[in-house]
Backbone bond lengths (Angstrom), bond angles and torsions (degrees), N, CA, C in turn:
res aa  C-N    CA-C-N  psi(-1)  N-CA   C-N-CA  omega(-1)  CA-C   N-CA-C  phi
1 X - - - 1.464 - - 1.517 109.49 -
2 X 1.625 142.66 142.29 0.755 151.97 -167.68 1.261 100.82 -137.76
3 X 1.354 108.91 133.45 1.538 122.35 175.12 1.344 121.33 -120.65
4 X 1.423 105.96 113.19 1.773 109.87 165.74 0.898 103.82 -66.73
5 X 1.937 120.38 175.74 1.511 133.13 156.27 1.478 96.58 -112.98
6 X 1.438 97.41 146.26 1.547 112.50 165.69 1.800 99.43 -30.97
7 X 1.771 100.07 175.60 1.606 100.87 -172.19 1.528 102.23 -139.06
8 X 1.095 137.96 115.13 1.626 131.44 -173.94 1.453 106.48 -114.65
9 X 1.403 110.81 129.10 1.424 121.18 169.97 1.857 106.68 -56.33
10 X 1.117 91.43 94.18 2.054 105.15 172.65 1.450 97.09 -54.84
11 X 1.168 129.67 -56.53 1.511 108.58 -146.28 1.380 102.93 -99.93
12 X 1.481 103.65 31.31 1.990 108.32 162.38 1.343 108.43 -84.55
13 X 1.528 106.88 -30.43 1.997 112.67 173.17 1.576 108.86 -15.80
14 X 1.394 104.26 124.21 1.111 115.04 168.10 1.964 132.44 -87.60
15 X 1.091 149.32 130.39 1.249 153.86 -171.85 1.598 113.92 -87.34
16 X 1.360 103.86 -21.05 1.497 105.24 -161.12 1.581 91.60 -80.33
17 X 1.923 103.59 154.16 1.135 119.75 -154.27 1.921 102.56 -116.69
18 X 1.514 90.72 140.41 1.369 100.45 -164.66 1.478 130.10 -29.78
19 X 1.308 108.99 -30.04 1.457 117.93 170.80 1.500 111.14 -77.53
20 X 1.107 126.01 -36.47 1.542 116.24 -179.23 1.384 105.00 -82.50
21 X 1.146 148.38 -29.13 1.576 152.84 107.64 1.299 104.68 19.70
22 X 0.766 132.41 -82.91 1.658 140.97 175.89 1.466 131.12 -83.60
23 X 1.264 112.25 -0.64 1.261 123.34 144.12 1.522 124.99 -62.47
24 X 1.598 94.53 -53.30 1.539 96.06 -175.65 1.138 103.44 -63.57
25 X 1.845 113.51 -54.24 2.092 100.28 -165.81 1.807 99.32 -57.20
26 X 0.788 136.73 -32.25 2.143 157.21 -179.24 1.885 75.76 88.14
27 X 1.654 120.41 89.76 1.117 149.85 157.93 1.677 99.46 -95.49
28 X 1.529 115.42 143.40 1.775 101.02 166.70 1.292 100.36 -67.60
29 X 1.546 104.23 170.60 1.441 115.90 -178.35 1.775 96.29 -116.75
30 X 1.210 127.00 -7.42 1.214 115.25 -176.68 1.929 121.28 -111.97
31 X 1.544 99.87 20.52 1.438 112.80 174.49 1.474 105.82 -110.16
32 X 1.569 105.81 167.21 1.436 113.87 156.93 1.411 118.12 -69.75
33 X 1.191 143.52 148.92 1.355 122.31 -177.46 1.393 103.20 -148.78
34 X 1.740 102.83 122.82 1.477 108.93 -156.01 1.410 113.52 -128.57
35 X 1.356 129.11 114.92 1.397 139.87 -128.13 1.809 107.54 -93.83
36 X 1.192 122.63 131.41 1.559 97.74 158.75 1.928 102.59 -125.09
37 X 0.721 115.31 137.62 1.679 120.69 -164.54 1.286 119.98 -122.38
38 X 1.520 131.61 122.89 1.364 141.34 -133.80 0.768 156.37 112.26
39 X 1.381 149.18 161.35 1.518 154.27 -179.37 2.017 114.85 -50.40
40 X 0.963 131.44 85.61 1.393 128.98 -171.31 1.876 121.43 -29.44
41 X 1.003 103.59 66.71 1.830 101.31 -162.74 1.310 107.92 -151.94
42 X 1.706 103.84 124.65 1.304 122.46 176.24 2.064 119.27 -6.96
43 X 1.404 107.96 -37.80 1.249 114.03 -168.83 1.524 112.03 -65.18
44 X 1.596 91.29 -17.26 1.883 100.00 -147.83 1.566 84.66 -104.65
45 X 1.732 150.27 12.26 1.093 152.04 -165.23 1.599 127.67 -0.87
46 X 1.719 91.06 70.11 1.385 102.94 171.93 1.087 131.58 -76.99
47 X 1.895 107.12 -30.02 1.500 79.47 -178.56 1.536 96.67 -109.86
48 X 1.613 138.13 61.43 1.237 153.31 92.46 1.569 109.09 -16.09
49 X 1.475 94.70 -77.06 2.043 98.31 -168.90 1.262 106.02 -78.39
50 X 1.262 128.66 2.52 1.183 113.73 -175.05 1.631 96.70 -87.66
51 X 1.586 116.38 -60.63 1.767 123.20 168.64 1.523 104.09 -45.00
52 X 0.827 127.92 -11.85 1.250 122.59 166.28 1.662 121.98 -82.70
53 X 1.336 102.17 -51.91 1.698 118.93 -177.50 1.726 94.44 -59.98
54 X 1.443 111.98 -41.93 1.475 110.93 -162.93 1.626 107.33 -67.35
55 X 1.234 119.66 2.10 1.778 121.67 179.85 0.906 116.05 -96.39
56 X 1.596 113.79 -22.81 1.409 124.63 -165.75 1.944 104.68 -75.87
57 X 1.143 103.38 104.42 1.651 100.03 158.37 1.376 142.20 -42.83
58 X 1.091 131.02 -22.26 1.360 141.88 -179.08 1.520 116.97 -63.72
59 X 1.435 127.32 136.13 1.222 123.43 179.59 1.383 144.03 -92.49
60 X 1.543 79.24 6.49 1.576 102.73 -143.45 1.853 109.98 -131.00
61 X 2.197 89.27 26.29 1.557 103.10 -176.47 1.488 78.36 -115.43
62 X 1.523 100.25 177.45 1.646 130.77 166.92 1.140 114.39 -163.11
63 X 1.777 117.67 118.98 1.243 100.81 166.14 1.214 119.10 -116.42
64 X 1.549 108.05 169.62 1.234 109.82 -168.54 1.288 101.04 -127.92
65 X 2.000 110.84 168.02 1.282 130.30 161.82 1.097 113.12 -137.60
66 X 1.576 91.34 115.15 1.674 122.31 168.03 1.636 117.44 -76.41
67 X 1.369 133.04 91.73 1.054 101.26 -177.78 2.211 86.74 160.92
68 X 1.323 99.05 179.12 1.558 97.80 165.30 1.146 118.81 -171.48
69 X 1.493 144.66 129.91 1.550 131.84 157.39 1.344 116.50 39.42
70 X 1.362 131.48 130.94 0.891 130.47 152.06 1.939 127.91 -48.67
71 X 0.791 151.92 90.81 1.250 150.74 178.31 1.363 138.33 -1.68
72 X 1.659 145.96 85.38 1.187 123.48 -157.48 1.570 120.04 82.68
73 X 1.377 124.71 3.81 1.206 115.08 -157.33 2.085 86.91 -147.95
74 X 1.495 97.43 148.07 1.638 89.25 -163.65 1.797 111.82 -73.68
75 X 1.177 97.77 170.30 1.960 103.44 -158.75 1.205 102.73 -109.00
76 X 1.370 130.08 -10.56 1.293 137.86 169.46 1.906 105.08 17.16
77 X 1.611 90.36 -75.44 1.582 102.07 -157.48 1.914 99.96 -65.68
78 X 1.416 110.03 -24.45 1.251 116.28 -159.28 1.488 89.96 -80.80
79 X 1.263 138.54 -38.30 1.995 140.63 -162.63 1.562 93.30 -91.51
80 X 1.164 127.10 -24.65 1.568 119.23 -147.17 2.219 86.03 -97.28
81 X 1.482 108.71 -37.57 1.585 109.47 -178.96 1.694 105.43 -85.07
82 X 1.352 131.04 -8.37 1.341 125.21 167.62 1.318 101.18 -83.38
83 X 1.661 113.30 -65.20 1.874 97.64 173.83 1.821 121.82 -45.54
84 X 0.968 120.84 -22.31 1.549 127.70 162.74 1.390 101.27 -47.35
85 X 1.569 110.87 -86.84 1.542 125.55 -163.35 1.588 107.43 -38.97
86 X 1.100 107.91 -41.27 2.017 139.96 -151.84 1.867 78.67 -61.52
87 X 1.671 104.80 -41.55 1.904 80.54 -152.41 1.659 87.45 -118.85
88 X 1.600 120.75 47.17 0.983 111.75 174.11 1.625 120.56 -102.95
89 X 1.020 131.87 146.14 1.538 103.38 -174.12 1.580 117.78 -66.81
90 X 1.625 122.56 -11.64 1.426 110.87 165.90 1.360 101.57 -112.97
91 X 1.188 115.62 68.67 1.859 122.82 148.09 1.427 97.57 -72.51
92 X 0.918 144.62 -51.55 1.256 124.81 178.11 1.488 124.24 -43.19
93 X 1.462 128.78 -32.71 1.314 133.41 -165.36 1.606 83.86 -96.92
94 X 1.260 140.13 66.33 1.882 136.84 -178.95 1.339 90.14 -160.52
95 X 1.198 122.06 131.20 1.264 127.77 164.23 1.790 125.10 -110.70
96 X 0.789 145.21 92.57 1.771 127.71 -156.39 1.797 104.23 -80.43
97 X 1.257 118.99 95.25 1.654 101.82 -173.28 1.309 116.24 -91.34
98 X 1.528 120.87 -9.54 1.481 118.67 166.40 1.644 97.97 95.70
99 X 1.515 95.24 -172.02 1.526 102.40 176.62 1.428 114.05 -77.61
100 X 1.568 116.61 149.54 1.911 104.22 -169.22 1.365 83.10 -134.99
101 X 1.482 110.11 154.44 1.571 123.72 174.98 1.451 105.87 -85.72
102 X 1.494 115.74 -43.26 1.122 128.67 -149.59 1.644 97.95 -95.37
103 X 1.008 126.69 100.45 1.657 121.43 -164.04 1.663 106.89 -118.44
104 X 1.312 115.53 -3.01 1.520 122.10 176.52 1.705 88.82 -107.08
105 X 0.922 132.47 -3.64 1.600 133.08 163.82 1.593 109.78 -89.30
106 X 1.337 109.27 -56.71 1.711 107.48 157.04 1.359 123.94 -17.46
107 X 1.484 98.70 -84.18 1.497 128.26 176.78 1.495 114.37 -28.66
108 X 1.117 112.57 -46.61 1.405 129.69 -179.05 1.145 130.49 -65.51
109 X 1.599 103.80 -45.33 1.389 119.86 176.16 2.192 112.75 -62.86
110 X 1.673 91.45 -41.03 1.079 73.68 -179.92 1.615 126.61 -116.31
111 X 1.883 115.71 -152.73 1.710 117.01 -135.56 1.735 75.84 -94.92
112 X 0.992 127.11 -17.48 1.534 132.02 -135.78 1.600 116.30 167.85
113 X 1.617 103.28 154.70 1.716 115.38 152.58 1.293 117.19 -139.97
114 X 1.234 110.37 155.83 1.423 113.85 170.02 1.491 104.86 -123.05
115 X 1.618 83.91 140.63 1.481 117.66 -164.75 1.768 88.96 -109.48
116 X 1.014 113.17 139.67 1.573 123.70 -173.95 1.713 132.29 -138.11
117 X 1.055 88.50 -31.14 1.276 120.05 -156.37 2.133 87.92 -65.17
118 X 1.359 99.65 127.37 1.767 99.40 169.21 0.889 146.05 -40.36
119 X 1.061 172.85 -8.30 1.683 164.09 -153.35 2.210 93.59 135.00
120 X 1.748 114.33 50.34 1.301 122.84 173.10 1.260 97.93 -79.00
121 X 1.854 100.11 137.43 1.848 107.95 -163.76 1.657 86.10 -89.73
122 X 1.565 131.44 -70.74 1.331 105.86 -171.56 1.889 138.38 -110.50
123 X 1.256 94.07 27.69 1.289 96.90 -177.96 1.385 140.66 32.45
124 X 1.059 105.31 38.40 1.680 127.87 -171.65 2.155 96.79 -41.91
125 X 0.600 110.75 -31.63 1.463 123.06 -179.64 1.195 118.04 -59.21
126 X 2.057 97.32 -70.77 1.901 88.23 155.29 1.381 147.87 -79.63
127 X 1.154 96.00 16.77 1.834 117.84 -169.31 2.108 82.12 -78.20
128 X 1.634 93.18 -64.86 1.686 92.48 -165.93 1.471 115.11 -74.29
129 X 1.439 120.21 -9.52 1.580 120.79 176.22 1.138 112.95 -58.41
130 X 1.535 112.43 -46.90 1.814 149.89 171.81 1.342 89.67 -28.73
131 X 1.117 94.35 -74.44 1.805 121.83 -142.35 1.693 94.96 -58.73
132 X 1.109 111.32 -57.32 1.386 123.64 178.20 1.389 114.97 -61.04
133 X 1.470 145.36 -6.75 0.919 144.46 -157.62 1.186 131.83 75.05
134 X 1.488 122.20 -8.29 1.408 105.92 178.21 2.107 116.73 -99.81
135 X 1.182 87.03 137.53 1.863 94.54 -178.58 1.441 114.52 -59.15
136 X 1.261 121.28 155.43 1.451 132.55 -141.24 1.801 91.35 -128.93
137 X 1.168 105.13 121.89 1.806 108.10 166.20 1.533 96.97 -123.87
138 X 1.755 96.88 114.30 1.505 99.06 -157.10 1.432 109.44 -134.79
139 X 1.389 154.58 131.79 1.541 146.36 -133.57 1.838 84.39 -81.10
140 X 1.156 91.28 172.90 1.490 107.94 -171.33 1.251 99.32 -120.60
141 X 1.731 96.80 81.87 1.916 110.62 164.61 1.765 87.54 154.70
142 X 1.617 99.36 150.09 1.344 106.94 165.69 1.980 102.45 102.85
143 X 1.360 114.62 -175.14 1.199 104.20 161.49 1.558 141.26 -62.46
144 X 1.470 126.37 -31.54 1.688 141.06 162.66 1.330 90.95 -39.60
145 X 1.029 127.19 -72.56 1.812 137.71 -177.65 1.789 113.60 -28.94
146 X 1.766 97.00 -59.70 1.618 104.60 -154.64 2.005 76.20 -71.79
147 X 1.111 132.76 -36.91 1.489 114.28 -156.58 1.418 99.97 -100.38
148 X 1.263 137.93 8.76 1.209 121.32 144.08 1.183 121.09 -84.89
149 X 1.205 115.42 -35.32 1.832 112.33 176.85 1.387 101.39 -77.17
150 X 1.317 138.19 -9.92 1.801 118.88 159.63 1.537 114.82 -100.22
151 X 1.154 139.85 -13.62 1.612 138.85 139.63 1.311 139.37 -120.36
152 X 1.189 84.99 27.00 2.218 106.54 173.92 1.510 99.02 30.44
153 X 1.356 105.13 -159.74 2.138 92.22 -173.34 1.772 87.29 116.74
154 X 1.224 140.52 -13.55 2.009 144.94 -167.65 1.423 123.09 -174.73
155 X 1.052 139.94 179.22 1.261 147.11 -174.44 1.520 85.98 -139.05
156 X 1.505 101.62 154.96 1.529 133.96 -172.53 1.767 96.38 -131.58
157 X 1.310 89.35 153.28 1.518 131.37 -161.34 1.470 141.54 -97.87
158 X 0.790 144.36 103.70 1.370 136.45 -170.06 2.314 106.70 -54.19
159 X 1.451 131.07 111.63 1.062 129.10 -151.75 1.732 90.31 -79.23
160 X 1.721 101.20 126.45 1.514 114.12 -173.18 1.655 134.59 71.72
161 X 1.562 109.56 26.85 1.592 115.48 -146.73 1.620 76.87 -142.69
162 X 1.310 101.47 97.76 1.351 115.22 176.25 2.113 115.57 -60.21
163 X 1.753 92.31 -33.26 1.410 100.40 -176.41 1.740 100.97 -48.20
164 X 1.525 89.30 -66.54 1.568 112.08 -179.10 1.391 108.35 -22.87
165 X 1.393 103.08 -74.14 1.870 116.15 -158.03 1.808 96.45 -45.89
166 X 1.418 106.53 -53.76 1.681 114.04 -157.49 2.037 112.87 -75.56
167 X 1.643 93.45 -6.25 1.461 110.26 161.55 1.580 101.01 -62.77
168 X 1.469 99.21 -78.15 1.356 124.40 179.39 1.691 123.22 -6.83
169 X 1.293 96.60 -62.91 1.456 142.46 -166.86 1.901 89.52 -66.96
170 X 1.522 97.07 -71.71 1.753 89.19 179.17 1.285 124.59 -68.98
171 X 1.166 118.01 -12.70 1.701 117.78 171.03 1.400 106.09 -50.35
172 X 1.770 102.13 -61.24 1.029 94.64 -168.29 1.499 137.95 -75.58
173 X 1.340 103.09 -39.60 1.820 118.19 144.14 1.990 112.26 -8.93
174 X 1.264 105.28 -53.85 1.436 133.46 178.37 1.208 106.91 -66.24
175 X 1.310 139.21 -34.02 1.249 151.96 -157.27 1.617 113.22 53.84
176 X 1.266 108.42 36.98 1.581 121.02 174.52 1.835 117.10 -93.47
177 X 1.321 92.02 61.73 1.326 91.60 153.68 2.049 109.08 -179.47
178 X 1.525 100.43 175.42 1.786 93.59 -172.46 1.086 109.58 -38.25
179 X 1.658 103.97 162.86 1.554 107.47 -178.82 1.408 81.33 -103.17
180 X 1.336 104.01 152.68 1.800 133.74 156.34 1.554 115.51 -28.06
181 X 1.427 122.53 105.33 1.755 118.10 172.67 1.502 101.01 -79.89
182 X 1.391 90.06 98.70 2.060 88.12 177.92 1.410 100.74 -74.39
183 X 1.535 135.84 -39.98 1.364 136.25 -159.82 1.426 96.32 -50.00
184 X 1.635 97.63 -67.47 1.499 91.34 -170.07 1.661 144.00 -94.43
185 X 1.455 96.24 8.68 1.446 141.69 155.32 2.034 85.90 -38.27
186 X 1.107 95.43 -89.61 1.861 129.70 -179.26 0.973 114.23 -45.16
187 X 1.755 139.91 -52.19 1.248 144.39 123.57 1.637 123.92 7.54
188 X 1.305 112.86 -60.30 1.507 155.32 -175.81 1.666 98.54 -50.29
189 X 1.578 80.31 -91.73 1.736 105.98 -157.44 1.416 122.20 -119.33
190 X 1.465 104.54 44.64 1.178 129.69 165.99 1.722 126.77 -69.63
191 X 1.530 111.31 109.32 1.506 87.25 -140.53 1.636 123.97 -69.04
192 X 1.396 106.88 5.30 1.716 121.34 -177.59 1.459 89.75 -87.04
193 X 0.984 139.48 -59.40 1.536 136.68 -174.05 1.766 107.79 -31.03
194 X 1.460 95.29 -63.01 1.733 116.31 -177.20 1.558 125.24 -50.31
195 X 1.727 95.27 -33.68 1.261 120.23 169.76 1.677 109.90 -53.39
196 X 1.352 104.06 -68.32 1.519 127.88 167.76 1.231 110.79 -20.73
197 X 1.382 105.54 -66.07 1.600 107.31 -165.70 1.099 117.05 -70.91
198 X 1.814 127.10 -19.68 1.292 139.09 -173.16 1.876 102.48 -74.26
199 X 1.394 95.12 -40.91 1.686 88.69 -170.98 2.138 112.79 -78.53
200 X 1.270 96.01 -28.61 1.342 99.51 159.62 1.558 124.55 -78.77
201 X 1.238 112.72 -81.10 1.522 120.25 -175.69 1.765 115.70 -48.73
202 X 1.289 100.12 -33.71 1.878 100.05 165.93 1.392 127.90 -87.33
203 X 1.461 106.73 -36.29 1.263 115.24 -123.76 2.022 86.97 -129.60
204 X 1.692 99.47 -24.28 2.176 87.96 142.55 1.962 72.99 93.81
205 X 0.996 122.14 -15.37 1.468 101.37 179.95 1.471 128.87 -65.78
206 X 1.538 109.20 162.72 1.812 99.12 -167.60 1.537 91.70 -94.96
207 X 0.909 154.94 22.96 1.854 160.44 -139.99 0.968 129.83 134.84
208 X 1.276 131.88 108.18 0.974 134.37 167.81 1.882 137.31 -21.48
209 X 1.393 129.45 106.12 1.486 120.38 -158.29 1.953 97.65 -95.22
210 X 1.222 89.49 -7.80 1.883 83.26 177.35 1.496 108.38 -120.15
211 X 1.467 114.87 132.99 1.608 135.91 -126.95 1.725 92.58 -145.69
């Protein structure tokens, strides 16, 4: 069996700086702002981080959800955790931002994301959070796991252990943990590289025809 890695367009990397980041989405500029990214569904354990976010004392976090309902299919879990937030006393610190095109503008804007979701094989999410600069608080097992322990960039989590996650969360806040190997991050999962390997290693070719 031979295994590719996913393939990310590198030279989409964005430059723009966290404050103009959040200007454009009109994000505050004077909170922490802590990401959860995805489809709104039990699998993706939002409102996990959310009972979690809600312990945290600090006034001066916000989190948000990027992301919405699955499509056509009922929202149950998605109406039943907004009426939650709705009558919580920090609904205010929740932001709902919906679906975003611009997700290396996301990334940017904010302190962090949390990656949650159980035993996820490739984390396409934290591949570009990485990439973009922002640090990854990601359960401890699954893919978030295998790509933080090979280019650090977040701290990982105890899966469902609110203590854990909100450790997690302040490490990194702290900036207590590896910094991000962009070289070989980029090295990696560069998406012409990936290309490469598909037309050889799958595809039986003597050279690569995509350049």
């Amino acid at each position: 069996m031979k295994e590719i890695p996913s393939g990310l367009v590198l030279h989409l990397n964005t430059t723009i700086t966290k404050e103009e980041a959040r200007n454009q989405l009109q994000w505050p500029i004077d909170k922490k702002l802590f990401l959860l990214v995805g489809r709104i569904d039990p699998k993706k354990q939002q409102a996990f981080v959310w009972e979690s976010f809600a312990q945290r004392t600090n006034t001066d976090e916000q989190l948000i959800f990027v992301g919405e309902s699955t499509p056509d299919e009922p929202s149950v879990y998605y109406m039943v955790l907004q009426e939650e937030i709705k009558n919580h006393p920090k609904s205010n610190a929740v932001l709902w931002a919906g679906f975003q095109h611009n997700m290396a503008l996301v990334y940017r804007a904010a302190d962090l994301v949390v990656m949650a979701s159980n035993f996820e094989t490739v984390g396409m999410a934290t591949l570009e959070a990485l990439w973009n600069g922002c640090p990854v608080v990601g359960v401890n097992n699954g893919g978030t796991k295998a790509i933080i322990d090979a280019y650090n960039g977040g701290v990982c989590y105890d899966p469902l252990q609110s203590d854990s996650l909100n450790f997690a969360i302040d490490k990194v806040l702290e900036k207590d943990y590896p910094a991000f190997n962009k070289a070989l991050f980029e090295q990696h999962f560069d998406f012409n590289r990936v290309c490469a390997l598909v037309e050889t290693e799958v595809l039986g070719l003597n050279a690569p025809i995509f350049q």
